[in-house]
C-alpha positions in Angstrom: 0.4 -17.4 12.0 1.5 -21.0 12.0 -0.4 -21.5 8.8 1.5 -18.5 7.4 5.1 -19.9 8.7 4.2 -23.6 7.4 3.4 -22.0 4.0 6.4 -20.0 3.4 8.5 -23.3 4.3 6.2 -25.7 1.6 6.9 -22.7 -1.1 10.5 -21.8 -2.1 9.3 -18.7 -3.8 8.0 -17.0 -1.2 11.1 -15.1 0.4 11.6 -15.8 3.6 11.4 -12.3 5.1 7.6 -11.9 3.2 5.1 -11.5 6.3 1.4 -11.9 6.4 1.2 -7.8 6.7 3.3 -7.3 3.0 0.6 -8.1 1.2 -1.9 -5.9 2.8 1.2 -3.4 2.0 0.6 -4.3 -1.6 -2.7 -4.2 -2.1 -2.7 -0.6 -0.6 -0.4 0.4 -2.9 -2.4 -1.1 -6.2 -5.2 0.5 -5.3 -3.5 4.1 -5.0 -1.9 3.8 -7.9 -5.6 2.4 -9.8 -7.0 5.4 -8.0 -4.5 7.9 -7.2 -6.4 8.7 -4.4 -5.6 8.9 -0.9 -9.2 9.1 0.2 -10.2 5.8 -1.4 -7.4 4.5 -0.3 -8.3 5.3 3.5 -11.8 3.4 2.8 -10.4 0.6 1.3 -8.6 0.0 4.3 -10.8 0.6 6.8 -8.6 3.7 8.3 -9.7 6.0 10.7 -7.0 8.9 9.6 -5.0 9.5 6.3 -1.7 9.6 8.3 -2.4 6.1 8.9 -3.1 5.0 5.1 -0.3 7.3 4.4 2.5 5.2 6.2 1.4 2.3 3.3 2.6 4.5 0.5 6.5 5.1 2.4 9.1 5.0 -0.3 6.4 4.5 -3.0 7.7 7.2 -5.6 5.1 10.1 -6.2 5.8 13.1 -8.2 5.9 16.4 -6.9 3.0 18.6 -8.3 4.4 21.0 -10.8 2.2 24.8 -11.0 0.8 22.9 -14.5 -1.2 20.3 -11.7 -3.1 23.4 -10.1 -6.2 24.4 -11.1 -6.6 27.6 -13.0 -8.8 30.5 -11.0 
C-alpha cells in the first residue's frame, strides 16, 4: 500500500479518495456491462457466491425487466 499512497501523491489526477480496491470496483462493473452477466461476472472475480459479486454492481443503474424480457411458453 505504500506504493499505492506514493503514487497517488506523484499523480495529481488521481483523486485522492481513489483506493487500490476502486478499480477492482471498475473492472467488475465493465465486464457486466460487456457481459450482462452475473455469472461471468462471479468467475471473473474469483467469487465463491453471487451475493458477493453482487455488492460490486451497488448503485450501478439496471433496468427493471418489463413482461416483453420473459420468455414466451
Amino acid at each position: 500500500m505504500l506504493l499505492w499512497r506514493r503514487f497517488k501523491r506523484f499523480n495529481p489526477d488521481v483523486i485522492a479518495t481513489t483506493t487500490i480496491y476502486s478499480f477492482r470496483h471498475s473492472g467488475a462493473i465493465d465486464i457486466f456491462k460487456r457481459t450482462g452477466s452475473i455469472t461471468k461476472l462471479q468467475k471473473a472475480m474469483g467469487h465463491s457466491s453471487i451475493n458477493v459479486s453482487l455488492t460490486y454492481l451497488r448503485g450501478l443503474e439496471i433496468p427493471e425487466l418489463t413482461e416483453n424480457d420473459m420468455p414466451v411458453v
